[in-house]
C-alpha positions as CSV (number, residue, x, y, z in Angstrom):
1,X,0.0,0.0,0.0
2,X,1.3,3.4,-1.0
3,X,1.4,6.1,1.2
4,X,-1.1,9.1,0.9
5,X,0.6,12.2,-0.2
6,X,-0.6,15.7,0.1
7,X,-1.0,17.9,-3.1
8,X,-2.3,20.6,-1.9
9,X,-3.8,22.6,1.1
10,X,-5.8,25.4,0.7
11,X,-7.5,27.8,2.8
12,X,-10.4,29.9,1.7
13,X,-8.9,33.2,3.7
14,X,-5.7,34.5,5.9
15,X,-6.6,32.9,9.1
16,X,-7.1,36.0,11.4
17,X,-5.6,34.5,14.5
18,X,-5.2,36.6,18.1
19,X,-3.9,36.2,21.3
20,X,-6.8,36.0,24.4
21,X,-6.1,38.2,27.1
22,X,-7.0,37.4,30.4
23,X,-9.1,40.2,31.9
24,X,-10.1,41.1,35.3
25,X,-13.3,39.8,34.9
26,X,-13.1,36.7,34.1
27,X,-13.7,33.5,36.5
28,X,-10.9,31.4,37.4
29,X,-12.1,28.5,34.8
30,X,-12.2,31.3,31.8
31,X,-8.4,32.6,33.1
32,X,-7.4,28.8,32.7
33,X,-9.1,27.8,29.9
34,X,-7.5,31.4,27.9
35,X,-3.9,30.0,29.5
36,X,-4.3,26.3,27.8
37,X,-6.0,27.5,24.7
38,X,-4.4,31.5,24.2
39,X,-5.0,31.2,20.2
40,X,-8.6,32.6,18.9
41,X,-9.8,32.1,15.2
42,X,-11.2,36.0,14.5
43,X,-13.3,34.5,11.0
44,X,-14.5,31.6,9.3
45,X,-12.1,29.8,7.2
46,X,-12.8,26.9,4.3
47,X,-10.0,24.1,4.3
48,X,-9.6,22.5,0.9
49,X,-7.3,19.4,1.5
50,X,-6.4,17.7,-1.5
51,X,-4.4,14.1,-1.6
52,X,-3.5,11.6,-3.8
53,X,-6.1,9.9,-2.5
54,X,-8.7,11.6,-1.7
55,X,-10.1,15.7,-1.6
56,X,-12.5,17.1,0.5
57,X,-13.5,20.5,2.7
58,X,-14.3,21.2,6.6
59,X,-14.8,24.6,8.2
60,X,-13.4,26.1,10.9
61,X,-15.6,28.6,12.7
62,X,-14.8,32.0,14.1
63,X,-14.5,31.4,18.1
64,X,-12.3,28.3,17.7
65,X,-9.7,28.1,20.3
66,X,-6.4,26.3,21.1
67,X,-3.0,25.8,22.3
68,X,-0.5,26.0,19.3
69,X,2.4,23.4,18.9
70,X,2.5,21.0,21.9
71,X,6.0,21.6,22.2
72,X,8.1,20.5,25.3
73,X,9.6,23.6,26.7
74,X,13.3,21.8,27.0
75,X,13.0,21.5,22.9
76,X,12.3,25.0,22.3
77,X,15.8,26.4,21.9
78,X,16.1,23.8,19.1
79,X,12.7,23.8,17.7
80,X,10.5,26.7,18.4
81,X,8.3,27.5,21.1
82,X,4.7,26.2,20.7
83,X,3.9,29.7,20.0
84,X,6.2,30.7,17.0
85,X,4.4,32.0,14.1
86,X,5.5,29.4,11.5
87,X,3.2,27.0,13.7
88,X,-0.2,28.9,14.2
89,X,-2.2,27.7,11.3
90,X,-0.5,24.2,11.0
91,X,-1.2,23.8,14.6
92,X,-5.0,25.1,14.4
93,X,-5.2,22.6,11.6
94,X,-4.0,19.7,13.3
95,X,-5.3,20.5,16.5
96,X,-9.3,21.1,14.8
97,X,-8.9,18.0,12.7
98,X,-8.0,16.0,16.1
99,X,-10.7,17.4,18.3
100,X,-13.8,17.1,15.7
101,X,-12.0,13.7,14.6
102,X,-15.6,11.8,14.8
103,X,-17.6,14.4,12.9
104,X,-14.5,15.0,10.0
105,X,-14.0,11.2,9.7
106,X,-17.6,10.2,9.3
107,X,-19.3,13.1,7.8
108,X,-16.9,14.8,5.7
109,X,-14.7,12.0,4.3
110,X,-17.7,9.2,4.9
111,X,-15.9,6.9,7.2
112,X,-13.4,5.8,4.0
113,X,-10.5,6.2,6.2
114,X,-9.5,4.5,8.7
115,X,-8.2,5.5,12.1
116,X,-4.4,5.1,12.0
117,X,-5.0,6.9,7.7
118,X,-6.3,9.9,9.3
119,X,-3.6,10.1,11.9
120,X,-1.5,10.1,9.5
121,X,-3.0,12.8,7.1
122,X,-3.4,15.5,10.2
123,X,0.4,14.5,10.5
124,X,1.1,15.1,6.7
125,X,-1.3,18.4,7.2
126,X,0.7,20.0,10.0
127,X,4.1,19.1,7.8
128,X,3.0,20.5,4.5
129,X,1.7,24.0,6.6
130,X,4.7,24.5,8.3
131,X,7.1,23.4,5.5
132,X,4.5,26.4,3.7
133,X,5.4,28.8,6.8
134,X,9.2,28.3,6.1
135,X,10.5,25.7,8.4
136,X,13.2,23.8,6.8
137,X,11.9,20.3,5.6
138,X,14.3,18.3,7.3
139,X,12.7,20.2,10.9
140,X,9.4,19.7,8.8
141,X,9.3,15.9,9.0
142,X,11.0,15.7,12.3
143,X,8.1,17.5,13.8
144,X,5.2,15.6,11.7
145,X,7.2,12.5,13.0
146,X,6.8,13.3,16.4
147,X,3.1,14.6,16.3
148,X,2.5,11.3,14.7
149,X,3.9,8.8,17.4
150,X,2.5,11.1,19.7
151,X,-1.2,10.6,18.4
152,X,-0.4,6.8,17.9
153,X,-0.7,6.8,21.8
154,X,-3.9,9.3,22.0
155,X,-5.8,7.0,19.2
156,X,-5.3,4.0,20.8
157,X,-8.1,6.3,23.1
158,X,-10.8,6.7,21.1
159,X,-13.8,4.5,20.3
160,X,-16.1,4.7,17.5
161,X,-14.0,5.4,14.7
């Protein structure tokens, strides 16, 4: 079996990404939640993903929130910190693809993938974005290597799919 290869990502409009700020008002549980998840999608994007193997389209809503690159922070001196600009959208990619896994695999692509495919596309997703954002290939496929054995352990998790 070959492996699935990316042609092309596109994305309907420039991501409009901002940082949350923690105000004075807000509850302990908001304060925390803003620390874990400090990115904020300011519009509605289209994502065309197009493969070898397959094409199709998800949205990603205005509101959407998360953490950036989980990126250990005795790596960052080599890689990047989970909040370096080369990994916003690559990381809002992955990290929307993994948390409406169910609803992507079974409604957009029809449940004709399986688990450990799709693991690997969001892997091959975050590469091809952040090769896009100018980190050198070699870094590139480091990166998408460890996202993927990474996941490997959080799908063995889920049920359903």
């Amino acid at each position: 079996m070959n492996k699935e290869k990316i042609i092309n990502i596109n994305i309907s409009e420039t991501p409009e990404i901002h940082i949350r700020t923690i105000e004075d008002t807000d509850t302990k549980s908001i304060k925390q939640n803003k620390i874990e998840y400090p990115f904020q999608l300011y519009n509605t994007i289209d994502v065309s993903v197009k493969t070898d193997k397959r094409s199709f389209i998800f949205t990603i809503y205005k509101g959407y929130t998360w953490n950036g690159a989980d990126i250990p922070r005795l790596c960052w001196r080599i890689i990047g910190s989970r909040t370096d600009n080369c990994f916003l959208i690559a990381s809002m990619l992955h990290d929307f693809m993994l948390e409406f896994k169910t609803y992507i695999i079974k409604e957009v692509l029809k449940n004709k993938i399986s688990s450990a495919e799709y693991r690997r596309l969001t892997s091959l997703i975050f590469r091809e974005k952040i090769k896009a954002q100018g980190t050198p290939t070699i870094k590139a496929n480091i990166m998408s290597w460890c996202v993927d054995v990474f996941q490997i352990y959080q799908f063995t998790k889920i049920k359903g799919i």
